[in-house]
C-alpha positions as CSV (number, residue, x, y, z in Angstrom):
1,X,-22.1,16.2,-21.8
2,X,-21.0,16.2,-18.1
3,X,-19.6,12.4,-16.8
4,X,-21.6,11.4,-13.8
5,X,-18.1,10.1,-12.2
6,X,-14.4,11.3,-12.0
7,X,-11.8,9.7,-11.5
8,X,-9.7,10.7,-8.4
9,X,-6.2,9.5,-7.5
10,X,-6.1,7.3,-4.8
11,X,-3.3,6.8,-1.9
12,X,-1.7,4.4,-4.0
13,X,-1.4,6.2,-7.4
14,X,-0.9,9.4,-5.7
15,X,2.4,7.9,-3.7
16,X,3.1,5.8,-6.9
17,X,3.6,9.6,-8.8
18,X,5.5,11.5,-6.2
19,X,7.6,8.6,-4.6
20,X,6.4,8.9,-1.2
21,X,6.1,6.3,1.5
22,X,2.9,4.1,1.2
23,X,2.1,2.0,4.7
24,X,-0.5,-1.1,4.3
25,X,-1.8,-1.4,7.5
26,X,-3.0,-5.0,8.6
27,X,-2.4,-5.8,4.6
28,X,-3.8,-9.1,5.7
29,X,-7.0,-8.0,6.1
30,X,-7.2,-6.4,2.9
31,X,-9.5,-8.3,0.1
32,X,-8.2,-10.4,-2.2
33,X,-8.8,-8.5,-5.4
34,X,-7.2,-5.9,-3.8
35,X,-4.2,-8.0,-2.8
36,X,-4.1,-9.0,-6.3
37,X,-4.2,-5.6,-7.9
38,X,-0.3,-4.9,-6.2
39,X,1.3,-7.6,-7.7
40,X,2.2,-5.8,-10.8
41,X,3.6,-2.7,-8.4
42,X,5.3,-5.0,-6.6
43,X,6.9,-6.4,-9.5
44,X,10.5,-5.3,-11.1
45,X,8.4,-2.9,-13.8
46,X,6.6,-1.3,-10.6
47,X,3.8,-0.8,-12.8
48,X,-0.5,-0.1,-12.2
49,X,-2.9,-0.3,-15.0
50,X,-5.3,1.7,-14.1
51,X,-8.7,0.1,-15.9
52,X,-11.4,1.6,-13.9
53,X,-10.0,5.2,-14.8
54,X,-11.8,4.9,-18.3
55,X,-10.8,6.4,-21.2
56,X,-11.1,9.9,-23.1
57,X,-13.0,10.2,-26.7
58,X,-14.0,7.0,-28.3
59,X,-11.9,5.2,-30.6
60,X,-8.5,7.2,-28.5
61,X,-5.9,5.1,-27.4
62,X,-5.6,6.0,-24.0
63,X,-3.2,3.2,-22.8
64,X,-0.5,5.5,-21.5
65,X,-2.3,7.5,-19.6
66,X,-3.4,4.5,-17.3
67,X,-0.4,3.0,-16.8
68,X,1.0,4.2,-13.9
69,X,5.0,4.0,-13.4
70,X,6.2,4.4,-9.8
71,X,8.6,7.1,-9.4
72,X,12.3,5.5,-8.1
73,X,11.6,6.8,-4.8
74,X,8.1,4.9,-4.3
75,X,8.7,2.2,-1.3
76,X,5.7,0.1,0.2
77,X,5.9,-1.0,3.9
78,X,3.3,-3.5,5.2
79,X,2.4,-4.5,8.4
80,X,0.5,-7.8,9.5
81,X,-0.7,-9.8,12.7
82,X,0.3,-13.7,12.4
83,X,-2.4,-15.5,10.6
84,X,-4.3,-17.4,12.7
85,X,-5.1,-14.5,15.3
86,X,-9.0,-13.9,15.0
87,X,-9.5,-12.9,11.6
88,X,-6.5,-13.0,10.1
89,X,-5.1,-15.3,7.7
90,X,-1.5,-15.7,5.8
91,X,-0.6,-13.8,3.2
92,X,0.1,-16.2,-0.5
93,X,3.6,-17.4,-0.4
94,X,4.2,-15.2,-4.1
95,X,3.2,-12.1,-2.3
96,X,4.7,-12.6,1.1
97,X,8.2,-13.2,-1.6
98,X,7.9,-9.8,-2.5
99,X,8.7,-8.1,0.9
100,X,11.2,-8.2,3.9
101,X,9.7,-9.8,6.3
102,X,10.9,-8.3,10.1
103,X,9.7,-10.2,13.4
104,X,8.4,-7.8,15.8
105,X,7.9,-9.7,19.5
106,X,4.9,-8.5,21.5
107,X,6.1,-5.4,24.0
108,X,5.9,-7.5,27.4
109,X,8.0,-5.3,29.6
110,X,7.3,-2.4,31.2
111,X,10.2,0.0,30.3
112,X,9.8,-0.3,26.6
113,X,6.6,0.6,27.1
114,X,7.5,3.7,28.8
115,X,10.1,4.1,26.1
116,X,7.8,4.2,23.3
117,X,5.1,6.2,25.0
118,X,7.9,8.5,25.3
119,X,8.7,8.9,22.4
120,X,5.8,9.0,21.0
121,X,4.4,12.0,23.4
122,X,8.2,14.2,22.6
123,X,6.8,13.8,18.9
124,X,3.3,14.8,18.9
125,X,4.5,17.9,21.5
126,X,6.9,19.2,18.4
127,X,4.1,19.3,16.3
């Protein structure tokens, strides 16, 4: 019988395999459950159990094959507005613990502006 779903990786799982780069932009705006779902990749054992996937034939332990081990290479970055712009809120103090956390001013004057738009034109020009 055919499954009315199948599984797909995700961004997430996909990186997690390969050891890419994963970016969370604006991570704080992201749910809560799905906040809470990283803690365990974010942990030493850099590990995802992957629940929803479902399993194969009844009565098959299919534990392995959900649990997802990132590759050494995996690295998250996250990026964030302060809490308390519209919208946004503060990140828990056991998840903020598991990142570097860099201070990035607002761009106020003109020449770094120009910089970065620079920059950012030579790159998309290569391409």
């Amino acid at each position: 019988h055919a499954a009315l779903f199948e599984w797909m990786d995700g961004p997430l799982v996909t990186a997690m395999k390969s050891g890419d780069l994963l970016l969370l932009d604006e991570m704080s705006l992201a749910e809560d459950a799905v906040l809470e779902r990283l803690n365990s990749v974010l942990e030493p054992g850099r590990m995802l159990v992957l629940a929803e996937k479902g399993g194969g034939e009844e009565g098959q332990d299919n534990k392995s094959e959900n649990e997802i081990f990132a590759h050494e290479d995996f690295r998250i970055f996250a990026t964030m507005n302060p809490g308390g712009d519209f919208g946004k809120r503060e990140l828990s103090p056991a998840l903020r613990s598991r990142f570097t956390e860099i201070w990035v001013p607002s761009i106020t004057e003109r020449e770094d502006m120009d910089m970065i738009l620079k920059s950012t034109f030579q790159l998309a020009n290569k391409n």
